[in-house]
C-alpha positions, 0 to 999 in steps of 0.5 A, a space after each residue: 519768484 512767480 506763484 502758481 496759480 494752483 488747481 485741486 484735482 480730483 478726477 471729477 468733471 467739475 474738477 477737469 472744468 476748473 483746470 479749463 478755467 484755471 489755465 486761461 486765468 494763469 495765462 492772463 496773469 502770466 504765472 504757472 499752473 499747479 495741480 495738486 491732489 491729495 491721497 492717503 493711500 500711504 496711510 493705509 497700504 503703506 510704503 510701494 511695494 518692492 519693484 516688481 510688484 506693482 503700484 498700489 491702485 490708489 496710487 496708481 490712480 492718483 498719478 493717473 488723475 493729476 497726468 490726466 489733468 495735466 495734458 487737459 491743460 497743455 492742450 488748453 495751452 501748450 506754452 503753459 508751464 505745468 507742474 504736478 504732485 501727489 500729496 499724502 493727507 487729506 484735500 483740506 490739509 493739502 490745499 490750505 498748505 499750498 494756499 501758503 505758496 499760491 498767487 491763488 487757489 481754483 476748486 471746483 464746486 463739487 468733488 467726486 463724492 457729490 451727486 450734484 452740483 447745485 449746493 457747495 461741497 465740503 472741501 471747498 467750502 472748508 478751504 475757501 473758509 480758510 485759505 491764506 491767499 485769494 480761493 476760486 470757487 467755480 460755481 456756474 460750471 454745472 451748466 458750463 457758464 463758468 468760461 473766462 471772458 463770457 461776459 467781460 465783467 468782474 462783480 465786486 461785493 462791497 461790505 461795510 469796510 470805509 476804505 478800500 479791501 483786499 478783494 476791492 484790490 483783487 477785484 480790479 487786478 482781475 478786471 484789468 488782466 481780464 480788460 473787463 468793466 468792474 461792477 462794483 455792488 452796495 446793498 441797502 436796505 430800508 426797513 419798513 418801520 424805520 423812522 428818522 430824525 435827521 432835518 434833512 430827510 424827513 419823510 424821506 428815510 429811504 434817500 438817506 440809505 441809498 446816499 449812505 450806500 454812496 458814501 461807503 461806495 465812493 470810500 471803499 473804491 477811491 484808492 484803487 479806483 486811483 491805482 487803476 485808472 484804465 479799468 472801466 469802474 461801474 458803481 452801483 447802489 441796489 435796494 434789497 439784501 446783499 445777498 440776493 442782490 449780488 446773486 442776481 448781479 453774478 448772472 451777468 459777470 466772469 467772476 463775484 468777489 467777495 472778502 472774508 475777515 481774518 483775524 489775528 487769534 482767530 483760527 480761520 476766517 469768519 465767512 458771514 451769511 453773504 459768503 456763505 450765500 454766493 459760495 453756494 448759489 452764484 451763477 458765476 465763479 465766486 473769488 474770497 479774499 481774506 481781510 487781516 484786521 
């Protein structure tokens, strides 16, 4: 059974940009489009009204979101296969279920409830911190940078892992279905105080950082570097922090992939300070992959 791709709607433009960007991305991966939204209005109207008397207006809403966001996509794709539903609970309760059934999950970067789109919402940030399968953040899509294709580049953040990820193995199947370069980023830092005793680099403690970031570079890659021999691979070591190097890296990519940790006992998934840094300030759309250990 194929997995959708799923879009949570919301009736928002930065939710309407998501759809745009989630229907061209399921065409590339050849999967459906599901496009959810979430309402209490059962909660606190109760059940429809006999026949006759109309549908709440809540609900009456709702149909009209989702229908809307469906022929936004049919026109994107007419041969796209889309599917839509009303669900009745709160969007982080609805979007973390249908993480359970989705090859992936597309959000905007801001609801209705924000008034601008510079910090990440709550939903998305709850969802992307949470989610079983592989969350889509569209930040660039304030200023419309968030477009398949623009730059023809999927940007890898690689952490500390000395073997390959999931978001190392997402990150290729996006720049293979995408036929883009994969960049794939190591930060390394040198502190200015720092000294070592290592023979080979006396007066050079900067070379053995960078040769380090090499090393966890090449480990991290060489799996699905070998999987995927006909992605262009670009490896790239950049003196700074991670976080600032991969926001200044995203203002030239389609996409940044980052992964989160999850662990098993541990309710949700530990996004650390870059997670949290590109979730909220990348030029580009931001992909979390969650990591079981």
């Amino acid at each position: 059974m194929e997995l959708p791709l799923v879009v949570g709607v919301d009736g928002s433009e930065s939710s309407l940009r998501a759809v745009d960007w989630a229907t061209d991305e399921a065409g590339l991966r050849g999967v459906p489009l599901r496009l959810v939204y979430a309402s209490l209005w059962e909660r606190y109207e109760g059940a429809a009204p006999a026949e006759g008397l109309g549908r709440p207006s809540e609900q009456v809403m709702a149909d009209n979101i989702v229908e809307a966001a469906a022929r936004r996509a049919q026109r994107r794709d007419p041969d796209m296969k889309v599917s839509t539903d009303v669900l009745p609970d709160d969007a982080v309760s609805v979007l973390l279920n249908e993480t359970h059934t989705a090859s992936a999950l597309v959000v905007g970067s801001r609801g209705r409830s924000g008034l601008a789109e510079l910090l990440l919402g709550s939903v998305s940030l709850a969802v992307a911190g949470r989610a079983a399968r592989p969350v889509i953040v569209l930040r660039g899509n304030h200023d419309n940078q968030a477009r398949a294709g623009k730059h023809r580049c999927v940007l890898l953040g690689v952490g500390e892992a000395p073997h390959d990820t999931a978001a190392t193995r997402f990150a290729f199947e996006e720049a293979e279905i995408r036929g883009a370069a994969l960049e794939a980023v190591r930060a390394w830092r040198w502190p200015a105080r720092e000294s070592t005793d290592h023979p080979l680099f006396v007066g050079e403690p900067a070379r053995l950082h960078e040769e380090r970031a090499v090393e966890i570079l090449a480990s991290a890659l060489s799996t699905a570097a070998a999987e995927h021999p006909d992605v262009d691979l670009r490896r790239s070591t950049v003196e700074g922090t991670a976080r600032r190097v991969l926001l200044d890296a995203s203002a030239h990519a389609d996409l940044l992939v980052v992964g989160a940790r999850k662990r098993d006992g541990h309710a949700g998934l530990q996004l650390g300070l870059v997670a949290h840094a590109v979730l909220h300030h990348s030029a580009c759309p931001v992909a979390v992959v969650p990591q079981r250990e």
